[in-house]
Each structure stands twice: as structure tokens, then as C-alpha cells.
N, CA, C and O atoms as a Tinker XYZ file with bonds, in Angstrom:
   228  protein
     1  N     45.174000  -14.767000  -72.640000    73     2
     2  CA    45.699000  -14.325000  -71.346000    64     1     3
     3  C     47.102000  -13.753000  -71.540000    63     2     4     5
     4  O     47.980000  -14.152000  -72.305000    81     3
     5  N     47.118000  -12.877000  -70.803000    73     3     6
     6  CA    48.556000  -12.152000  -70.866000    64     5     7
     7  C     49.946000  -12.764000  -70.301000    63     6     8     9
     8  O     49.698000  -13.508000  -69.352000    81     7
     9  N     51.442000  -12.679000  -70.609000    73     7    10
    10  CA    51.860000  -13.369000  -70.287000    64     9    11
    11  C     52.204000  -13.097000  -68.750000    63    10    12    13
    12  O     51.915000  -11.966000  -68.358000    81    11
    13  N     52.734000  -13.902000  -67.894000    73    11    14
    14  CA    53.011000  -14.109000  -66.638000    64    13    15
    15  C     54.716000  -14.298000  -66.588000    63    14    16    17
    16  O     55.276000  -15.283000  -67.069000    81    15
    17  N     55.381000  -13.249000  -65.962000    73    15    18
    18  CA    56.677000  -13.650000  -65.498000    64    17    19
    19  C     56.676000  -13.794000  -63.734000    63    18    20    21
    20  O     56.221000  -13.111000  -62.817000    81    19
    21  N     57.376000  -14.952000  -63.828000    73    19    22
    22  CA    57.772000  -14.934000  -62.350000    64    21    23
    23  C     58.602000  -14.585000  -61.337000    63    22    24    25
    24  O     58.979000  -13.465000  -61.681000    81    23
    25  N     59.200000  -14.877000  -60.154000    73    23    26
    26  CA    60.605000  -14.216000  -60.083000    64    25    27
    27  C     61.747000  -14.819000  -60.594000    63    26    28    29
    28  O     62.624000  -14.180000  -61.175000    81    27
    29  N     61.780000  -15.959000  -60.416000    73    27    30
    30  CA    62.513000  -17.014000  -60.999000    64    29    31
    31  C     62.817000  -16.408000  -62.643000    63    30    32    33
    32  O     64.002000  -16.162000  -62.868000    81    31
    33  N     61.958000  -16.190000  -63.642000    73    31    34
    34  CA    61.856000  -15.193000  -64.769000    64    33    35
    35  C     62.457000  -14.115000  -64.847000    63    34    36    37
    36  O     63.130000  -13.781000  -65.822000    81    35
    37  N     62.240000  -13.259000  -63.556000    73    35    38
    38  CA    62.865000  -11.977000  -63.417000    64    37    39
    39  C     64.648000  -12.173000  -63.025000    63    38    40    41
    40  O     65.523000  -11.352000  -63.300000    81    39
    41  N     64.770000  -13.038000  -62.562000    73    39    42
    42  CA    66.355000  -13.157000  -62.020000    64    41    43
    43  C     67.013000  -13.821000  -63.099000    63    42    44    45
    44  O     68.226000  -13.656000  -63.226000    81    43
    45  N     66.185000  -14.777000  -64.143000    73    43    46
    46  CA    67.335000  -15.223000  -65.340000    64    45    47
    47  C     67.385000  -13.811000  -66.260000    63    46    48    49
    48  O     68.392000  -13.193000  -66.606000    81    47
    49  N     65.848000  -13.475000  -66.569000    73    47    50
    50  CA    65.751000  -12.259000  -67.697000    64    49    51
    51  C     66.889000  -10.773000  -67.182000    63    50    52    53
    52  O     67.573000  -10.154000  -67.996000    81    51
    53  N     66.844000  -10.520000  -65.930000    73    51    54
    54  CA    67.967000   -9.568000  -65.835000    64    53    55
    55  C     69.874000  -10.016000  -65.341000    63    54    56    57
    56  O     70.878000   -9.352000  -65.602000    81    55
    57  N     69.788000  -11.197000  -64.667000    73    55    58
    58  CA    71.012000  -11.697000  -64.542000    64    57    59
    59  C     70.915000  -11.196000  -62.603000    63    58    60    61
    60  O     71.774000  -10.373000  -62.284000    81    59
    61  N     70.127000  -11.578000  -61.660000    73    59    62
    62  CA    70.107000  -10.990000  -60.818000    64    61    63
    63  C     69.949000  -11.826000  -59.858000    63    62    64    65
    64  O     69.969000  -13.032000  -60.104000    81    63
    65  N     69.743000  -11.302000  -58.442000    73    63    66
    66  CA    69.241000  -12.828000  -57.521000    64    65    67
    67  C     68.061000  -11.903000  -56.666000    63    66    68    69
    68  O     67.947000  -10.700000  -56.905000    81    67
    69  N     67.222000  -12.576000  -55.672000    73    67    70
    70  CA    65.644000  -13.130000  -55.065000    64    69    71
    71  C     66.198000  -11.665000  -54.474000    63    70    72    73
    72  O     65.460000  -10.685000  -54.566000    81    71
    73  N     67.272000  -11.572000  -53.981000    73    71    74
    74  CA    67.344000  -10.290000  -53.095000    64    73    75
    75  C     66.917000   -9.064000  -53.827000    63    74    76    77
    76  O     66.325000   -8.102000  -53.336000    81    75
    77  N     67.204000   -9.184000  -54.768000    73    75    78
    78  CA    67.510000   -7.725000  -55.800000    64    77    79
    79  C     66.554000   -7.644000  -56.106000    63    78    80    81
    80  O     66.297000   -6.470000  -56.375000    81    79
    81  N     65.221000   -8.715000  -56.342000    73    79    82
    82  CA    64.030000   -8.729000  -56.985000    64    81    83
    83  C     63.252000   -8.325000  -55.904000    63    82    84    85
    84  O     62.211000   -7.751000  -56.224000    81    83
    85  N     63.487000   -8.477000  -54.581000    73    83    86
    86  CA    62.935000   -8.308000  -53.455000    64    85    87
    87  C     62.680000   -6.890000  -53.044000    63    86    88    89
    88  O     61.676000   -6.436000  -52.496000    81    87
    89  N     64.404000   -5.926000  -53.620000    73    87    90
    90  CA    64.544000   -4.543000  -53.357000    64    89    91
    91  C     63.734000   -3.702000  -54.277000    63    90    92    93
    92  O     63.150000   -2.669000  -53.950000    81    91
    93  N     63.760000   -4.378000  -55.756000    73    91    94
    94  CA    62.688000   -3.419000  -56.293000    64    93    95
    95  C     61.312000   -3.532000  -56.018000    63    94    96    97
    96  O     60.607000   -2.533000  -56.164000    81    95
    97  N     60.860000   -4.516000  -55.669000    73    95    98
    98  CA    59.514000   -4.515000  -55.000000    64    97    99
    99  C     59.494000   -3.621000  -54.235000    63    98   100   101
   100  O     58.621000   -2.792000  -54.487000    81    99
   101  N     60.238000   -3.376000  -53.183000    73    99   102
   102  CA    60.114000   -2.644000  -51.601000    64   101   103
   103  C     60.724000   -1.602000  -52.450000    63   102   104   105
   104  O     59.710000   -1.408000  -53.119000    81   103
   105  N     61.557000   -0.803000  -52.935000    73   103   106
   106  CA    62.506000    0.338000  -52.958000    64   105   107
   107  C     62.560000    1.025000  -54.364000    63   106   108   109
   108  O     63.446000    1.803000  -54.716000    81   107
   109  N     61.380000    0.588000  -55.194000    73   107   110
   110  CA    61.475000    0.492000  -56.651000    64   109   111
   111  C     60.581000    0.253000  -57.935000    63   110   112   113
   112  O     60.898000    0.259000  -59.125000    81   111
   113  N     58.733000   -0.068000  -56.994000    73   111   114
   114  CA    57.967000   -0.147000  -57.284000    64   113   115
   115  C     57.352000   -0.843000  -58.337000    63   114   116   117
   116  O     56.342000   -0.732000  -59.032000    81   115
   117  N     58.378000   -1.652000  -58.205000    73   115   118
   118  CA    57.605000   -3.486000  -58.541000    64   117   119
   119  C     57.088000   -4.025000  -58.513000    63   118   120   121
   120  O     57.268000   -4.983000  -57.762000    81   119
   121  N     55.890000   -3.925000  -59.345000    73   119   122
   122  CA    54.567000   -4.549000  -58.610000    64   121   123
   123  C     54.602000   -5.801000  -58.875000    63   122   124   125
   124  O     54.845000   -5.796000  -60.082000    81   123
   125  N     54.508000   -7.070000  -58.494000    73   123   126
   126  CA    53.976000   -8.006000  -58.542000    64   125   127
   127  C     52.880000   -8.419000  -57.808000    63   126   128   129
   128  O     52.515000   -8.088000  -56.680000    81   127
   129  N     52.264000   -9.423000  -58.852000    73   127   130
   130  CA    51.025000  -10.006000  -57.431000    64   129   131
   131  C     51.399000  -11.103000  -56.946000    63   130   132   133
   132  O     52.179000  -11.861000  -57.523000    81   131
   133  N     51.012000  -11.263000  -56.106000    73   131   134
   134  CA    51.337000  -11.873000  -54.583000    64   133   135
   135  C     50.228000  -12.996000  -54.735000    63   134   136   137
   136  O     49.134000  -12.499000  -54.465000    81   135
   137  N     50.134000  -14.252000  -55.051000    73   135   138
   138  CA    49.319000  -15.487000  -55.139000    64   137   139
   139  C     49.260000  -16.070000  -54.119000    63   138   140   141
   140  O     48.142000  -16.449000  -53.770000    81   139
   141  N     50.373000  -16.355000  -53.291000    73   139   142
   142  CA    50.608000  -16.913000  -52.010000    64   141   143
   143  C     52.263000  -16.417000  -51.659000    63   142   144   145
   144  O     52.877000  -15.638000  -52.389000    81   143
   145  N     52.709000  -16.895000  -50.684000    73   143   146
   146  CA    53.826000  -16.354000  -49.998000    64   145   147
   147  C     54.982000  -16.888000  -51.079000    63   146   148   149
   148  O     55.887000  -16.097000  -51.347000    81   147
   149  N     54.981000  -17.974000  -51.596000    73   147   150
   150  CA    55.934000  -18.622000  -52.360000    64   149   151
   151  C     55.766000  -18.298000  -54.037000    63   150   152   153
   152  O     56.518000  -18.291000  -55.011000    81   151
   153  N     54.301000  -18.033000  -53.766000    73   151   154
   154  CA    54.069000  -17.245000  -55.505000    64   153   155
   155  C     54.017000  -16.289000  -56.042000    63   154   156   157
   156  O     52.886000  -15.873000  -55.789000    81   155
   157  N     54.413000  -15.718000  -56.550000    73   155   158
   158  CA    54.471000  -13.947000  -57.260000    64   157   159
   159  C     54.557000  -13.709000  -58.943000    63   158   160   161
   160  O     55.240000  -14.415000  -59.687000    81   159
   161  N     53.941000  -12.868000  -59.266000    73   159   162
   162  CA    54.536000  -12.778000  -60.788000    64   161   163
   163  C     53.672000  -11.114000  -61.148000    63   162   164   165
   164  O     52.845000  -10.298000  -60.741000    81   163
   165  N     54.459000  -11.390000  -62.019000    73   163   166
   166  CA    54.186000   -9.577000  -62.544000    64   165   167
   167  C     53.594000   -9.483000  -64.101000    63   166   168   169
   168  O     54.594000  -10.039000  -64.557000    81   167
   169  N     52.990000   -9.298000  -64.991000    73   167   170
   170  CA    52.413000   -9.570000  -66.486000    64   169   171
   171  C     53.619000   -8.385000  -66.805000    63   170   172   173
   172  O     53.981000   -7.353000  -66.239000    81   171
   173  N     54.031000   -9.137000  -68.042000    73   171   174
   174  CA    54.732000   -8.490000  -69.140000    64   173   175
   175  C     54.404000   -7.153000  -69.404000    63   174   176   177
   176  O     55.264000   -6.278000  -69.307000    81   175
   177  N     53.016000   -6.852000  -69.791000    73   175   178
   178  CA    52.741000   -5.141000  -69.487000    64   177   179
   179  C     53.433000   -4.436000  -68.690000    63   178   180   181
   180  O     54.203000   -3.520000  -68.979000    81   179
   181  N     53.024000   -5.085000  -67.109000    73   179   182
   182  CA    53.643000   -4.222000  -65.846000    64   181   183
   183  C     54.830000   -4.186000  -65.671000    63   182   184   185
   184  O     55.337000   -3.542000  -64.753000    81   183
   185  N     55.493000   -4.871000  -66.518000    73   183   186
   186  CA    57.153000   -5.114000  -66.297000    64   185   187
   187  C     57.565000   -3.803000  -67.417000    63   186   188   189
   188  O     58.157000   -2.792000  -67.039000    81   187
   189  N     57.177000   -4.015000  -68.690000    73   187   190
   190  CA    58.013000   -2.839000  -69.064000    64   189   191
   191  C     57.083000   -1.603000  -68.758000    63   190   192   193
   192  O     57.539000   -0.737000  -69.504000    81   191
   193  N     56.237000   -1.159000  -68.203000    73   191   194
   194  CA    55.589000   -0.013000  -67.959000    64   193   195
   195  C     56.697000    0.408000  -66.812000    63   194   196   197
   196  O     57.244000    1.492000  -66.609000    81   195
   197  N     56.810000   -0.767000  -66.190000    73   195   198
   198  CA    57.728000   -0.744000  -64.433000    64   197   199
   199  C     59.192000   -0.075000  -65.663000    63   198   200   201
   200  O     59.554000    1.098000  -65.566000    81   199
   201  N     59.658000   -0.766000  -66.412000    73   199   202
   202  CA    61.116000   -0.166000  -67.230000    64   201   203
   203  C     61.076000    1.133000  -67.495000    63   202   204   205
   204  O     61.834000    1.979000  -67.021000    81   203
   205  N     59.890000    1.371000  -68.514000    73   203   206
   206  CA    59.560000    2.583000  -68.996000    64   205   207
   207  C     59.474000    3.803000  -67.794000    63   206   208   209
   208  O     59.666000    4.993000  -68.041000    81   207
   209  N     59.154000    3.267000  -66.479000    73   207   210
   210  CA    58.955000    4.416000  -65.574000    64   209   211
   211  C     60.420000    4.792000  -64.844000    63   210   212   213
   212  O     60.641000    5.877000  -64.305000    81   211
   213  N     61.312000    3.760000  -64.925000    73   211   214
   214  CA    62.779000    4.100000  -64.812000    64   213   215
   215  C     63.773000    4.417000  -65.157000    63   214   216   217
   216  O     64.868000    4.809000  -64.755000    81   215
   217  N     63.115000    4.137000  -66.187000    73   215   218
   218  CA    64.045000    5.244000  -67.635000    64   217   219
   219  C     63.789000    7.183000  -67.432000    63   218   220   221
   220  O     64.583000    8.108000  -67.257000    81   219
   221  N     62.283000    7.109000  -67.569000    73   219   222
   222  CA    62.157000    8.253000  -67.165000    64   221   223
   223  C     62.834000    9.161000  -65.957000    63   222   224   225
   224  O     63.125000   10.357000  -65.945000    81   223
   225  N     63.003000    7.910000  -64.722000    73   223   226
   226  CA    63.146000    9.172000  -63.448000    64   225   227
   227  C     64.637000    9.606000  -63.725000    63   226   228
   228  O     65.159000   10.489000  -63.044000    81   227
């Protein structure tokens, strides 16, 4: 199975907080999946594909 980051993951791995993780979802095309309202996580693939596509723009 592939790995699973969470947000909690995403805010130590970039140095950030829930808000900021919140804006690239909405403003930045962040996909995470959505498990329940309190659960989210994004696979390591989709995270640097998500990098790789922001480098580009």
C-alpha cells in the first residue's frame, strides 16, 4: 500500500498550519481524500505530482 500523509504530516513536513493546508486544497489544488470530516490524507504520489505541478506554473 502506498504511503498515506495526513494533514497533521503536511503541516510538520512543510512548517505550516491547518489554515494554509486548507488554502491549498480550496486555492491550489490539493487533493486530498476526505475519509470523514476530521480525516483527510493525500498518498505521497499525489503530493509530489501536486509539487511537480507548481513548479511548473
Amino acid at each position: 500500500m502506498e504511503r498515506r500523509l495526513s494533514k497533521k504530516d503536511l503541516m510538520e513536513l512543510y512548517g505550516v498550519d491547518r489554515v494554509t493546508i486548507e488554502d491549498w486544497r480550496r486555492n491550489r489544488g490539493l487533493k486530498m481524500i476526505e475519509v470523514s470530516t476530521h480525516s483527510k490524507y493525500i498518498t505521497e504520489k499525489d503530493l509530489l505530482e501536486w509539487e511537480n505541478n507548481l513548479k511548473e506554473s
